[in-house]
C-alpha positions in Angstrom: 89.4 45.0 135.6 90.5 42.6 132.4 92.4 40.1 134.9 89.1 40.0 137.0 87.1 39.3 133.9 89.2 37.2 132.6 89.5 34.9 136.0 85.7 35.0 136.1 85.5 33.6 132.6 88.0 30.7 133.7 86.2 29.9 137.0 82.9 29.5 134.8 84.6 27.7 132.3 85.7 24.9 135.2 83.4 24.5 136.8 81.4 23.4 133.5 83.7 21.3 132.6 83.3 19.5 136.6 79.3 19.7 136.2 79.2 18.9 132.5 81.0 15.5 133.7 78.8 14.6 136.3 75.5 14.2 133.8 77.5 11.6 131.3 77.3 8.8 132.6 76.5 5.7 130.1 73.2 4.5 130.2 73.1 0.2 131.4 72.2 -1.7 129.0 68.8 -3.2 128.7 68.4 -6.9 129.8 65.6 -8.4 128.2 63.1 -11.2 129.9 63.2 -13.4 126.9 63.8 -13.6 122.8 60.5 -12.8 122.2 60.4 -9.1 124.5 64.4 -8.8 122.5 62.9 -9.6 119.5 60.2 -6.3 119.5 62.7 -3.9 119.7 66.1 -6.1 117.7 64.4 -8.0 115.3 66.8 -10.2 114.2 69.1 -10.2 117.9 71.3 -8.9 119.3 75.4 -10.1 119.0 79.1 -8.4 119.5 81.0 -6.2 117.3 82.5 -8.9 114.8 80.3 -11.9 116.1 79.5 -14.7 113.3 76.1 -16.7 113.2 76.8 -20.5 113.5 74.1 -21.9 111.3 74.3 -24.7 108.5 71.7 -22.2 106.6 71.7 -18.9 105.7 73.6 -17.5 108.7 71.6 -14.0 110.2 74.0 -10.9 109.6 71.1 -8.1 110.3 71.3 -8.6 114.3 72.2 -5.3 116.3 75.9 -5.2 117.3 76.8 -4.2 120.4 79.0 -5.7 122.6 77.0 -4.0 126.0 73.9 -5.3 125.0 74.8 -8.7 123.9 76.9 -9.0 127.7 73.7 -7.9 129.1 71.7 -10.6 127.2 74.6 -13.7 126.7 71.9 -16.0 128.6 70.4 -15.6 125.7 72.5 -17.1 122.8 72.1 -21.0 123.6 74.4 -21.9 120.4 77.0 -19.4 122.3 78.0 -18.2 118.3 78.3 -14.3 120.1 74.7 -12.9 119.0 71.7 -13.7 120.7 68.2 -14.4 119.9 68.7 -14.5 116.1 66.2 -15.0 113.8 65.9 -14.2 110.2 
């Protein structure tokens, strides 16, 4: 009876493991239209993990960074600096 319970257990634990998998997929990353449809949900842009504002100014450094949505938006960054749409 304990081996039968215990290969139950294992079975059920398995196959969670397979069906937990299946539902975790990443989510794609949203492409937005233009700066200003970017700009009402990342105020300030968006740029990659490490990315630098070129500016002569003040250079922007409250942008979101992440390197998936920045890929998704790079037609977006005309100074091609790694973040864009920034404002400040």
């Amino acid at each position: 009876m304990k081996n039968t319970v215990t290969s139950a257990l294992v079975a059920l634990a398995a196959a969670g493991v397979v069906l937990g998998g299946a539902g975790a997929a990443k989510a794609k990353a949203k492409s937005f239209q233009n700066c200003t449809a970017m700009h009402k949900v990342y105020k300030h842009g968006v740029g990659k993990v490490g990315a630098r504002d070129h500016t002569s100014g003040t250079p922007v450094t409250t942008f979101k960074r992440s390197n998936a949505l920045y890929k998704a938006n790079a037609n977006s960054d005309r100074d091609h600096d790694g973040i864009a749409c920034e404002q400040r």
